[in-house]
PyMOL commands that place a pseudoatom at each C-alpha (Angstrom):
pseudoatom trace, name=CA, resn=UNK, resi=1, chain=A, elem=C, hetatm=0, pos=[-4.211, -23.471, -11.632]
pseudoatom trace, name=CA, resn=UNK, resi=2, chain=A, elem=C, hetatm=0, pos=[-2.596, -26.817, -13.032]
pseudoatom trace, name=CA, resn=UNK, resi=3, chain=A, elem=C, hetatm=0, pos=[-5.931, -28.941, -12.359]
pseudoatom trace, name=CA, resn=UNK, resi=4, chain=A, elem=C, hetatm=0, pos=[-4.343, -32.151, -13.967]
pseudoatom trace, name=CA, resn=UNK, resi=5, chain=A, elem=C, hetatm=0, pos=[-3.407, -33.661, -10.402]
pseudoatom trace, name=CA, resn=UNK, resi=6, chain=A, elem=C, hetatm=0, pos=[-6.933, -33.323, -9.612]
pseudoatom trace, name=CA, resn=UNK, resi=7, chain=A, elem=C, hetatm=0, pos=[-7.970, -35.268, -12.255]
pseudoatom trace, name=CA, resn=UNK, resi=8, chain=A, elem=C, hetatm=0, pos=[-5.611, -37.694, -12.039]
pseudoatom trace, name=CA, resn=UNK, resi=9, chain=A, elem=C, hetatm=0, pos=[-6.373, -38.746, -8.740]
pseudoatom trace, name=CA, resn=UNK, resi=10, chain=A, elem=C, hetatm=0, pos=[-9.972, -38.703, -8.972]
pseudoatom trace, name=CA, resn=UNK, resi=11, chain=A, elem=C, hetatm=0, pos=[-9.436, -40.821, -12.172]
pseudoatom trace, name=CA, resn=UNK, resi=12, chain=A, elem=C, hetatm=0, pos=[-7.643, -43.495, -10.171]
pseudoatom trace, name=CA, resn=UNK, resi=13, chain=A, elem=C, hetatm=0, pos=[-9.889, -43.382, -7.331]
pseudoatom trace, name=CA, resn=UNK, resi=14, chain=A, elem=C, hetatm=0, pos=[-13.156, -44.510, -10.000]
pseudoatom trace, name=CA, resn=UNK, resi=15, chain=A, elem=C, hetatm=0, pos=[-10.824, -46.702, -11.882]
pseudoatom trace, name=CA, resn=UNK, resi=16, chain=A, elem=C, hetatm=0, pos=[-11.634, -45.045, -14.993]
pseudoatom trace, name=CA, resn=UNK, resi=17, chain=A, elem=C, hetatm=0, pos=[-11.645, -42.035, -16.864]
pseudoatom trace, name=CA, resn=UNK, resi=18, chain=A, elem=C, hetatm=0, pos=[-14.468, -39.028, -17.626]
pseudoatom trace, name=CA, resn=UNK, resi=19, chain=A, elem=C, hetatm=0, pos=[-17.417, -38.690, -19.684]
pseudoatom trace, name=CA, resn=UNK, resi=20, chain=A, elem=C, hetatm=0, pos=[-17.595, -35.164, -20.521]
pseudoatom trace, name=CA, resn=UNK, resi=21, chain=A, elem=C, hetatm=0, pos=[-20.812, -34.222, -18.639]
pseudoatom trace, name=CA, resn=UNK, resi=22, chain=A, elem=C, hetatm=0, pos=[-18.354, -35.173, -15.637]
pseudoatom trace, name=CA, resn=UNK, resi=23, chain=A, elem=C, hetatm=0, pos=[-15.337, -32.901, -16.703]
pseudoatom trace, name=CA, resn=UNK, resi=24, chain=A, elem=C, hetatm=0, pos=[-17.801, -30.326, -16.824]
pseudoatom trace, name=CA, resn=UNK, resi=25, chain=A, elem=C, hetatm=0, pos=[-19.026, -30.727, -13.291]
pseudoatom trace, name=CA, resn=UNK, resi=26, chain=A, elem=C, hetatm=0, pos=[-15.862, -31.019, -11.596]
pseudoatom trace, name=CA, resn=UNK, resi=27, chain=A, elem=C, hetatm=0, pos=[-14.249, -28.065, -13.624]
pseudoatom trace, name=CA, resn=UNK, resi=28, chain=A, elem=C, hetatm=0, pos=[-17.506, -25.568, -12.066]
pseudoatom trace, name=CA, resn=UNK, resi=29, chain=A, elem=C, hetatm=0, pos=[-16.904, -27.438, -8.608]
pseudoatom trace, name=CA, resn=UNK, resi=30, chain=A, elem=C, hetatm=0, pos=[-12.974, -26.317, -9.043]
pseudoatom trace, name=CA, resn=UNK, resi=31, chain=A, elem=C, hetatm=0, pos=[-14.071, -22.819, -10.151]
pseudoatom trace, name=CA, resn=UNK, resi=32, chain=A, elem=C, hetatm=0, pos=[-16.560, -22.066, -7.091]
pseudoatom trace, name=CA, resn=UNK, resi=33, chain=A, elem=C, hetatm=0, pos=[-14.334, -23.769, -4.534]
pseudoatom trace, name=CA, resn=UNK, resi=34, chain=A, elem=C, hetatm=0, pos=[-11.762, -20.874, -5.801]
pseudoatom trace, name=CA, resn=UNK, resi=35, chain=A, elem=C, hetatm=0, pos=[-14.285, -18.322, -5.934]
pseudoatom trace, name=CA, resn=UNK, resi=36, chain=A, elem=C, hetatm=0, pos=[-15.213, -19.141, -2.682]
pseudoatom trace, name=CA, resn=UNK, resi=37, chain=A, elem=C, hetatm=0, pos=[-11.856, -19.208, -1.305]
pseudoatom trace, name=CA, resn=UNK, resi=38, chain=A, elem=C, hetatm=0, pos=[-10.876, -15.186, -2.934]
pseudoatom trace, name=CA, resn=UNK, resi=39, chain=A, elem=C, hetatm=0, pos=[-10.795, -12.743, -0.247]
pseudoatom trace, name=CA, resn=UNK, resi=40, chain=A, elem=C, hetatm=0, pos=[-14.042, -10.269, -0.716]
pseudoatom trace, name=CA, resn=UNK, resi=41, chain=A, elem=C, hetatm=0, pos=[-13.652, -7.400, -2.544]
pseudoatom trace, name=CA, resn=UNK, resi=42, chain=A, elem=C, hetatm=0, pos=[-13.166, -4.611, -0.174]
pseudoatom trace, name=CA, resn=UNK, resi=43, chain=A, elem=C, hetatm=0, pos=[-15.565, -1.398, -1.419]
pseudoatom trace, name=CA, resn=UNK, resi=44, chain=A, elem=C, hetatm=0, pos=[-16.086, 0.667, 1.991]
pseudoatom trace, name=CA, resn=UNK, resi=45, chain=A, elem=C, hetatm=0, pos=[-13.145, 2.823, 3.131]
pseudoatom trace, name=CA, resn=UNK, resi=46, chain=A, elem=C, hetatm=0, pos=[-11.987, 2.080, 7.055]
pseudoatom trace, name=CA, resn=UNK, resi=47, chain=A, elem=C, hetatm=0, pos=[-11.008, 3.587, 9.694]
pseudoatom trace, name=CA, resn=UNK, resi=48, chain=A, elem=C, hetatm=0, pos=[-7.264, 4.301, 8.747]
pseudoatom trace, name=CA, resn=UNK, resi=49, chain=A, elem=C, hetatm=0, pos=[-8.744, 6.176, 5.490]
pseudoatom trace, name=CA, resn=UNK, resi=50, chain=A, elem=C, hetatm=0, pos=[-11.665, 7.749, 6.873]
pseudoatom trace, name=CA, resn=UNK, resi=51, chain=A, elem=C, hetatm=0, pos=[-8.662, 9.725, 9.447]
pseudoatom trace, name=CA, resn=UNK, resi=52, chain=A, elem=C, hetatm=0, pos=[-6.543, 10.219, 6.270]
pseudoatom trace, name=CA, resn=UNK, resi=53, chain=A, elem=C, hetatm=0, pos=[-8.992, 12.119, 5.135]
pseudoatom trace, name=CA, resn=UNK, resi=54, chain=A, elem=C, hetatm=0, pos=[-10.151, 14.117, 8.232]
pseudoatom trace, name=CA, resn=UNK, resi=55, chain=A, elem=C, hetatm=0, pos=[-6.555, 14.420, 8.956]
pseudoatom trace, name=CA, resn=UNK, resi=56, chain=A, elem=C, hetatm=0, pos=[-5.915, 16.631, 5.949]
pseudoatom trace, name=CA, resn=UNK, resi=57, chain=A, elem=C, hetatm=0, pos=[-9.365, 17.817, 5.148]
pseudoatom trace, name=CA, resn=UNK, resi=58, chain=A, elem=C, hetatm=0, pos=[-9.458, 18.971, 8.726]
pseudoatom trace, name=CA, resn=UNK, resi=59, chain=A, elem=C, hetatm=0, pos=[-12.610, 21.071, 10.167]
pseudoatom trace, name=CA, resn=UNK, resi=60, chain=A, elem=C, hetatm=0, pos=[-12.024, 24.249, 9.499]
pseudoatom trace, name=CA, resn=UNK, resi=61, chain=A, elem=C, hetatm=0, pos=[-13.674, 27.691, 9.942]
pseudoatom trace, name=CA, resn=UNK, resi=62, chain=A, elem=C, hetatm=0, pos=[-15.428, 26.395, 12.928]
pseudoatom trace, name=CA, resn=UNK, resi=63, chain=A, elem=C, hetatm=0, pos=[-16.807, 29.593, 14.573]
pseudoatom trace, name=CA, resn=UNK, resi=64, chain=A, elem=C, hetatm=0, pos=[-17.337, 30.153, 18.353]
pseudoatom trace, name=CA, resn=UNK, resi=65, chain=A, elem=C, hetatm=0, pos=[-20.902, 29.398, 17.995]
pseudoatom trace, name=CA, resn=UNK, resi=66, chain=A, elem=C, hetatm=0, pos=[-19.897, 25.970, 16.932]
pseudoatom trace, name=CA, resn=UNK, resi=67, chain=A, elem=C, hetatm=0, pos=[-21.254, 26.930, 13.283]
pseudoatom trace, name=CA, resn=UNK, resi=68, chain=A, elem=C, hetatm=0, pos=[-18.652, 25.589, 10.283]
pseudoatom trace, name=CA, resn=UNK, resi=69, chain=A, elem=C, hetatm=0, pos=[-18.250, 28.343, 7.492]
pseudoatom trace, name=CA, resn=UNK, resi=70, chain=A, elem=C, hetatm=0, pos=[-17.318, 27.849, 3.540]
pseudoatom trace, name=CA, resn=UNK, resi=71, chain=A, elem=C, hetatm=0, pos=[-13.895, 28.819, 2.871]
pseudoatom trace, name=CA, resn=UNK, resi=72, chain=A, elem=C, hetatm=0, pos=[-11.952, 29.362, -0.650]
pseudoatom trace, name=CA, resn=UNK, resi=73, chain=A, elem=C, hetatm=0, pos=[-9.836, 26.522, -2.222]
pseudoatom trace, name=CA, resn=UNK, resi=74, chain=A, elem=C, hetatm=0, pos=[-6.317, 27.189, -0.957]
pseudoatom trace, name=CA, resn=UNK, resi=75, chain=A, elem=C, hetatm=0, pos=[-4.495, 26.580, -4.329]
pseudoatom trace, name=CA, resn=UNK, resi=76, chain=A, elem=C, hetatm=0, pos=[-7.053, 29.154, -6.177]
pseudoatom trace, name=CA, resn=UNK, resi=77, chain=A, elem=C, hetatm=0, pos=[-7.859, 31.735, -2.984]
pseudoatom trace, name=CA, resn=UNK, resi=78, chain=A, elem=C, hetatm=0, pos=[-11.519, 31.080, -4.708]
pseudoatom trace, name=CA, resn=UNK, resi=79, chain=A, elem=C, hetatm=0, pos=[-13.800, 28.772, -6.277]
pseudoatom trace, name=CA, resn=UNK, resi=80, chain=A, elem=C, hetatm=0, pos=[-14.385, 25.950, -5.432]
pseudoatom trace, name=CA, resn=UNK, resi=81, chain=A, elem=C, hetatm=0, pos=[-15.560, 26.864, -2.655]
pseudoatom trace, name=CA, resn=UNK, resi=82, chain=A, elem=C, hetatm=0, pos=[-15.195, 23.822, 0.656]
pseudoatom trace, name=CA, resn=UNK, resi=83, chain=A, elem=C, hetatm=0, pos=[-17.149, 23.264, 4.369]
pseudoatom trace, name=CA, resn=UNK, resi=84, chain=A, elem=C, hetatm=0, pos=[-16.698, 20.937, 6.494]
pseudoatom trace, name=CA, resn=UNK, resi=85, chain=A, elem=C, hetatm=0, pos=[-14.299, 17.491, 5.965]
pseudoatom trace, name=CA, resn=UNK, resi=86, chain=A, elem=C, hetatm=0, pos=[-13.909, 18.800, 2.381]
pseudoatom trace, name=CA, resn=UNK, resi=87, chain=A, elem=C, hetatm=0, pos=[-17.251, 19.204, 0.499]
pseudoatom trace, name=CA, resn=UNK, resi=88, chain=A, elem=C, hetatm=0, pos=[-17.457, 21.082, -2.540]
pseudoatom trace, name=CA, resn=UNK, resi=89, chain=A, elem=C, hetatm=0, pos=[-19.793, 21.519, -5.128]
pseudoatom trace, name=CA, resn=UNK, resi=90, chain=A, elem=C, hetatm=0, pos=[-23.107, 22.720, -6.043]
pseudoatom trace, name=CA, resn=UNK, resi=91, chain=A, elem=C, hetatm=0, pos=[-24.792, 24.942, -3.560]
pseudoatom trace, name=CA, resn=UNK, resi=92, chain=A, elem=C, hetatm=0, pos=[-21.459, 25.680, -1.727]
pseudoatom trace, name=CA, resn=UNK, resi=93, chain=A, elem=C, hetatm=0, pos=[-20.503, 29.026, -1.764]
pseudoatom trace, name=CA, resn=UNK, resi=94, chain=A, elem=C, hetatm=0, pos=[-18.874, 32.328, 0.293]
pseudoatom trace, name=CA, resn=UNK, resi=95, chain=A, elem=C, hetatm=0, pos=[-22.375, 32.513, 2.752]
pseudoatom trace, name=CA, resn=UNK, resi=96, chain=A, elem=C, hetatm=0, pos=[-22.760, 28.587, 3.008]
pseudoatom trace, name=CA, resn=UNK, resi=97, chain=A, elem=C, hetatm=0, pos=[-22.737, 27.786, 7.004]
pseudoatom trace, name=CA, resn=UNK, resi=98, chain=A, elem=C, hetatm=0, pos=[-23.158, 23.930, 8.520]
pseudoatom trace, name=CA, resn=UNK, resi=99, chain=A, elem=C, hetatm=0, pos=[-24.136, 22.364, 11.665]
pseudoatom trace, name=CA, resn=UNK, resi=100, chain=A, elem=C, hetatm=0, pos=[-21.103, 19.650, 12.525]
pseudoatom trace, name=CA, resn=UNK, resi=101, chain=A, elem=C, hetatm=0, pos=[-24.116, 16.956, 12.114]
pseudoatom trace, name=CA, resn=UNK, resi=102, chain=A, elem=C, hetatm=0, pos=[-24.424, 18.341, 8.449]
pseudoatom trace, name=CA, resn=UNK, resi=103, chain=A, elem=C, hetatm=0, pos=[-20.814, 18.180, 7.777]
pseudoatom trace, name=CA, resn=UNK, resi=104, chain=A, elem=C, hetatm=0, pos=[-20.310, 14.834, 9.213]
pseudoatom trace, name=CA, resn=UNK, resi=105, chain=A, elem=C, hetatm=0, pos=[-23.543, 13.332, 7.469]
pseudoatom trace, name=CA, resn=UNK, resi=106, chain=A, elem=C, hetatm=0, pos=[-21.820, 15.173, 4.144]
pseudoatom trace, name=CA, resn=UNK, resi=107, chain=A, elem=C, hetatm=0, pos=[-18.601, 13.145, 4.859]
pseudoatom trace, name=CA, resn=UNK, resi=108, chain=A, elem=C, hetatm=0, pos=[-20.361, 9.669, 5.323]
pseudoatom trace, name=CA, resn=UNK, resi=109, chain=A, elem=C, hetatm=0, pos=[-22.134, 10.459, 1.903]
pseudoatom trace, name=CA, resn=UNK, resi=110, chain=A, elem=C, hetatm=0, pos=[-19.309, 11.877, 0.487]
pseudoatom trace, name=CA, resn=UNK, resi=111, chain=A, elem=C, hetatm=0, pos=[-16.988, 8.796, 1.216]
pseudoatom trace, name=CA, resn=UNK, resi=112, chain=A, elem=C, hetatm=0, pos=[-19.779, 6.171, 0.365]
pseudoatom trace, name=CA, resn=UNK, resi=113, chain=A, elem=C, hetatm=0, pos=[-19.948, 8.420, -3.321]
pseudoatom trace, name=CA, resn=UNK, resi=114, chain=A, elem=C, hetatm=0, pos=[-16.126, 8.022, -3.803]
pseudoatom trace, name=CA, resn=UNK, resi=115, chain=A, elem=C, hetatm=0, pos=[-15.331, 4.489, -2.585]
pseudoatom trace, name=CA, resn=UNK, resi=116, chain=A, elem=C, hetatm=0, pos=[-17.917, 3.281, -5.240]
pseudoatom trace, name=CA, resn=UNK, resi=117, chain=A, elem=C, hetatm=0, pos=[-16.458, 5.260, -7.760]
pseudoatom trace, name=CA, resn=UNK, resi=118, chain=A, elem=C, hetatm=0, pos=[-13.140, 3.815, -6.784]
pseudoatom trace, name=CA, resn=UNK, resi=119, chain=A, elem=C, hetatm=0, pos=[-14.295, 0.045, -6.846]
pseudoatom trace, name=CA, resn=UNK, resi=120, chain=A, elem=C, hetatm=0, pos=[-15.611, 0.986, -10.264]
pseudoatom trace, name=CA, resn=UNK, resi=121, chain=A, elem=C, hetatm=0, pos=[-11.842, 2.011, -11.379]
pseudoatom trace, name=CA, resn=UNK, resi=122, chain=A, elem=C, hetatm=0, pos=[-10.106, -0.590, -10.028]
pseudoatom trace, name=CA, resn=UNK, resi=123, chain=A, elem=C, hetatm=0, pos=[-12.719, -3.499, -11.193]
pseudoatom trace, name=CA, resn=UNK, resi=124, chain=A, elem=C, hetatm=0, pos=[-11.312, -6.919, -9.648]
pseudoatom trace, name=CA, resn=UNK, resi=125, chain=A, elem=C, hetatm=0, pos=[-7.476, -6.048, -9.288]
pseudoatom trace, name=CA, resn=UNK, resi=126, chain=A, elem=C, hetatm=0, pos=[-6.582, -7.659, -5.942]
pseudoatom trace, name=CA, resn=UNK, resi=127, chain=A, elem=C, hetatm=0, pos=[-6.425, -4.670, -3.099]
pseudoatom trace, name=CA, resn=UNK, resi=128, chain=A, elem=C, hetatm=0, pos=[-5.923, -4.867, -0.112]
pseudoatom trace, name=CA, resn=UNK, resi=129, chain=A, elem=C, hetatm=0, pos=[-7.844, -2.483, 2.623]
pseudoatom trace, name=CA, resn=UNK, resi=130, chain=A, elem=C, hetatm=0, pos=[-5.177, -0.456, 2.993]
pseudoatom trace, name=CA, resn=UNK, resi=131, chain=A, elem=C, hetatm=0, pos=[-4.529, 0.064, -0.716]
pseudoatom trace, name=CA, resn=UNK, resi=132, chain=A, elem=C, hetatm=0, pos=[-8.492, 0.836, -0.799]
pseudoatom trace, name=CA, resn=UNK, resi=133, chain=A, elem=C, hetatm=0, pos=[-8.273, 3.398, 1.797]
pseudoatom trace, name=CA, resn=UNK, resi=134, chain=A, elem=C, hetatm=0, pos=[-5.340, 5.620, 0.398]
pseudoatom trace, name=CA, resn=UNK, resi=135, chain=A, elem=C, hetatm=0, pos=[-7.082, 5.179, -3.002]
pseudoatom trace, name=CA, resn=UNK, resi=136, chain=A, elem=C, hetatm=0, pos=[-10.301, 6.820, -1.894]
pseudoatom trace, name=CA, resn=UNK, resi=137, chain=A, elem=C, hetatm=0, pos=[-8.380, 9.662, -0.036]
pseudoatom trace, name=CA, resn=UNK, resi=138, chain=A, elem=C, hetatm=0, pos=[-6.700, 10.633, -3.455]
pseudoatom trace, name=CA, resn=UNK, resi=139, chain=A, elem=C, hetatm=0, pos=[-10.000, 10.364, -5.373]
pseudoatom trace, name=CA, resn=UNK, resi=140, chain=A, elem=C, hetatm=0, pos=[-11.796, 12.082, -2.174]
pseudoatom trace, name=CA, resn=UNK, resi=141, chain=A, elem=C, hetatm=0, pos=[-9.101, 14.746, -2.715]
pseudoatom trace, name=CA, resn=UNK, resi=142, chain=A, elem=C, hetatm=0, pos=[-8.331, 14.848, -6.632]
pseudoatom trace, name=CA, resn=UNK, resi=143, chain=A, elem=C, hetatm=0, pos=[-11.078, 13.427, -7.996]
pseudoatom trace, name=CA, resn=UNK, resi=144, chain=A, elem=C, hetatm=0, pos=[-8.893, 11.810, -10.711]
pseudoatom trace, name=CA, resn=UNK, resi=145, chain=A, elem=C, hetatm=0, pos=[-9.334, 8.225, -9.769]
pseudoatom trace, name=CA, resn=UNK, resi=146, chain=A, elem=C, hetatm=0, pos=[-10.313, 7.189, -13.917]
pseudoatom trace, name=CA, resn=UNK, resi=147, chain=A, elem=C, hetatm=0, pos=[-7.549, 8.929, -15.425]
pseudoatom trace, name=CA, resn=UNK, resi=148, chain=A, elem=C, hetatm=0, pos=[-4.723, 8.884, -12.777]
pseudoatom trace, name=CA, resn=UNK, resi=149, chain=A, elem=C, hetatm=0, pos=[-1.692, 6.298, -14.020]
pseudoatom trace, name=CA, resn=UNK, resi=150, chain=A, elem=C, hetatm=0, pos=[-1.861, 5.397, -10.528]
pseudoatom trace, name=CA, resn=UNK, resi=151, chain=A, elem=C, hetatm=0, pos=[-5.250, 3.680, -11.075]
pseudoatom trace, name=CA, resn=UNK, resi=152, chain=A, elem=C, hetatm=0, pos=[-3.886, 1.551, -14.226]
pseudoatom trace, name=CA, resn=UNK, resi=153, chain=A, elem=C, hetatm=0, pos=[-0.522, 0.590, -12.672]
pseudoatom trace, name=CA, resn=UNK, resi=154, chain=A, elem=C, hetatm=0, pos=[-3.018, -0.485, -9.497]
pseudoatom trace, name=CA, resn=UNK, resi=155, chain=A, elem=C, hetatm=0, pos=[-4.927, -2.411, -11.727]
pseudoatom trace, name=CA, resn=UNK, resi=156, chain=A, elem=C, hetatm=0, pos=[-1.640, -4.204, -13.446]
pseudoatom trace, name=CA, resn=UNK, resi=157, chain=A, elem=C, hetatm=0, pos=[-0.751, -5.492, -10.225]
pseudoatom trace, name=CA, resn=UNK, resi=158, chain=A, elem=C, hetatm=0, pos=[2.241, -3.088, -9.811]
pseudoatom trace, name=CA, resn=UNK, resi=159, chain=A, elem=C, hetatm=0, pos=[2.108, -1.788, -6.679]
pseudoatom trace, name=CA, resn=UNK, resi=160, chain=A, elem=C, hetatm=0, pos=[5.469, -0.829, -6.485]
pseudoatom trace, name=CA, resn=UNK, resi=161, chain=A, elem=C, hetatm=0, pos=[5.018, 1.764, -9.199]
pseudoatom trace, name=CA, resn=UNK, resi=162, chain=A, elem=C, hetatm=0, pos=[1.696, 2.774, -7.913]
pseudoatom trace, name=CA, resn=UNK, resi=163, chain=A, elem=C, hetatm=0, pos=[2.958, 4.105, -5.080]
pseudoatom trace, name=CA, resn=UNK, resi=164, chain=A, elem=C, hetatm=0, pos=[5.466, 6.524, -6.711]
pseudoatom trace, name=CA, resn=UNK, resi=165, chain=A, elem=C, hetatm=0, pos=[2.607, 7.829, -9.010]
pseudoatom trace, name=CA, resn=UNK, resi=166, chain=A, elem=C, hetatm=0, pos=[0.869, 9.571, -5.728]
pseudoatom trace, name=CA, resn=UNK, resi=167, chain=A, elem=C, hetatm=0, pos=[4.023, 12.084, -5.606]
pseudoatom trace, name=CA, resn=UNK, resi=168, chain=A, elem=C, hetatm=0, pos=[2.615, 13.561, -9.085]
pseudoatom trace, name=CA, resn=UNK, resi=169, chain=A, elem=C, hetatm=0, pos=[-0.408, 15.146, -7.717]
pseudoatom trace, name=CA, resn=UNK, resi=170, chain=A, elem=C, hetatm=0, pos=[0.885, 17.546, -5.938]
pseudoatom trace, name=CA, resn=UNK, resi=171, chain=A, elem=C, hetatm=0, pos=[-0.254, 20.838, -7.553]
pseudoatom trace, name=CA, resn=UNK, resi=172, chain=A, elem=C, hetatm=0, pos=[-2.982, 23.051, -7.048]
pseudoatom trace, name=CA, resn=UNK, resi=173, chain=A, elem=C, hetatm=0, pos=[-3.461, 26.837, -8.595]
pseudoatom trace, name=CA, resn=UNK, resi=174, chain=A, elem=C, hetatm=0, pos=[-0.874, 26.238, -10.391]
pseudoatom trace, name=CA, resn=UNK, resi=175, chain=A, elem=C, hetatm=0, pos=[1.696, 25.755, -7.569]
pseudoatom trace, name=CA, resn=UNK, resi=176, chain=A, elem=C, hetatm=0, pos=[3.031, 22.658, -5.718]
pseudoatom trace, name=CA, resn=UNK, resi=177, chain=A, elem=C, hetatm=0, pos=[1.548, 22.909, -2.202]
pseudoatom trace, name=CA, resn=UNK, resi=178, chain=A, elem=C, hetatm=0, pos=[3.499, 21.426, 0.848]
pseudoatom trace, name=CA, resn=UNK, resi=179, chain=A, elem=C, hetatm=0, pos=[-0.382, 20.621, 2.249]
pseudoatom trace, name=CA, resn=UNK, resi=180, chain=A, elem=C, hetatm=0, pos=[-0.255, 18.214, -0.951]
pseudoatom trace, name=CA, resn=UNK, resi=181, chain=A, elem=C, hetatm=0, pos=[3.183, 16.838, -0.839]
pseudoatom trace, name=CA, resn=UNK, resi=182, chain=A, elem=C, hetatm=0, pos=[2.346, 16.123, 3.014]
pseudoatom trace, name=CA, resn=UNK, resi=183, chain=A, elem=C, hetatm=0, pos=[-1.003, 14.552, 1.792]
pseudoatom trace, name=CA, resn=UNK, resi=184, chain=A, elem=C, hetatm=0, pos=[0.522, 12.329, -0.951]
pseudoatom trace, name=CA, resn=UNK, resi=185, chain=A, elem=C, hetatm=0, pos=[3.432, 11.080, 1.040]
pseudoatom trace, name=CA, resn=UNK, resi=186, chain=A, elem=C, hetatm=0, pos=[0.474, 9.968, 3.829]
pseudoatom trace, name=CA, resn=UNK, resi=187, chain=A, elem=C, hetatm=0, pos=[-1.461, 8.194, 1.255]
pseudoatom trace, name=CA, resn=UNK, resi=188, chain=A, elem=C, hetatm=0, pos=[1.738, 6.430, -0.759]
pseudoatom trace, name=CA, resn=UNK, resi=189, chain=A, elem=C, hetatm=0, pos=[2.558, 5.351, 3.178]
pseudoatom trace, name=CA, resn=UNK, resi=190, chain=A, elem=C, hetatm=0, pos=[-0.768, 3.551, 3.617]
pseudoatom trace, name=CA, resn=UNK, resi=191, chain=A, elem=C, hetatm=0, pos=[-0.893, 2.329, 0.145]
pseudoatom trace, name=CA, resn=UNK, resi=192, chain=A, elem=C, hetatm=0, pos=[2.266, 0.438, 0.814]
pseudoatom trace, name=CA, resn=UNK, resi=193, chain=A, elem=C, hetatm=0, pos=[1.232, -0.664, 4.184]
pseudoatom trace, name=CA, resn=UNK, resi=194, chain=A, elem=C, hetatm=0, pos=[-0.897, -2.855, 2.118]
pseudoatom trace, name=CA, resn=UNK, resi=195, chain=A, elem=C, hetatm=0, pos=[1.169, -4.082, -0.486]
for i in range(1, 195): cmd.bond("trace and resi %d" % i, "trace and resi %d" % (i + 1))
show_as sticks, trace
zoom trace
């Protein structure tokens, strides 16, 4: 920000000029006035990325009994092993069975885990809520959100090229999987909705 037309005019409204303790004072009032004015820093996922998600992740195995069962990865017919809106890890298994309250409190957790993590990667680069959300879905569903070129052109500003990188992470097992390519194309949509 070119601040000389401030000074300037502040200048000829005293009639003088600055003593340094004054340059000082009305540089930090400059610098809060446009920290003030910076839209927040969005760190929660909404309601178009928390649907994203469900959308894709889906609730499956839900047996008659209204029960949710584990079931294998789809790209590896195995480990790891997913319940629920798309929990995995530790503890989850072939036997594992869920209440829908224990899924759903999983996915809040879950989503609150991966939204920090994605703040964290992205730092202070300007995003919009949109941009957030189809972040976190990737992350939610890769878990690549530190390495993934997507994340540095993000942080560059270069949203255009951000966008494309979602296309690349489209394999799973070894295999591109439509499920992905579907997934990918979702997220690069809400991404640019943003832009």
């Amino acid at each position: 920000m070119n601040r000389k037309p401030i000074f300037d005019t502040v200048r000829r409204l005293l009639g003088r000029g600055f003593r340094r303790s004054e340059i000082s004072a009305l540089d930090a009032a400059i610098d809060q006035s446009l920290a003030d004015d910076a839209p927040p820093a969005i760190r929660t996922i909404g309601p178009d990325g928390i649907a994203l998600i469900k959308a894709f992740e889906g609730l499956a195995r839900v047996r008659p009994d209204g029960l949710i069962e584990a079931y294998p990865d789809p790209g590896t017919g195995a480990e790891p092993w997913t319940i629920g809106w798309g929990a995995t890890g530790k503890g989850i298994g072939p036997d594992t069975v869920w209440t829908r309250a224990q899924a759903d409190a999983r996915l809040v957790a879950d989503l609150e885990r991966y939204a920090a993590e994605v703040a964290a990667a992205i730092g202070d680069a300007p995003t919009s809520q949109a941009q957030f959300d189809a972040l976190v879905s990737f992350h939610y569903n890769t878990g690549a959100i530190h390495r993934a070129t997507l994340t540095r052109r993000h942080r560059e500003g270069d949203f255009i090229s951000a966008a494309k990188e979602f296309a690349r992470w489209n394999i799973a097992g070894g295999r591109v999987l439509n499920g992905l390519v579907r997934r990918r194309r979702e997220e690069a949509a809400l991404y640019r909705s943003g832009s």
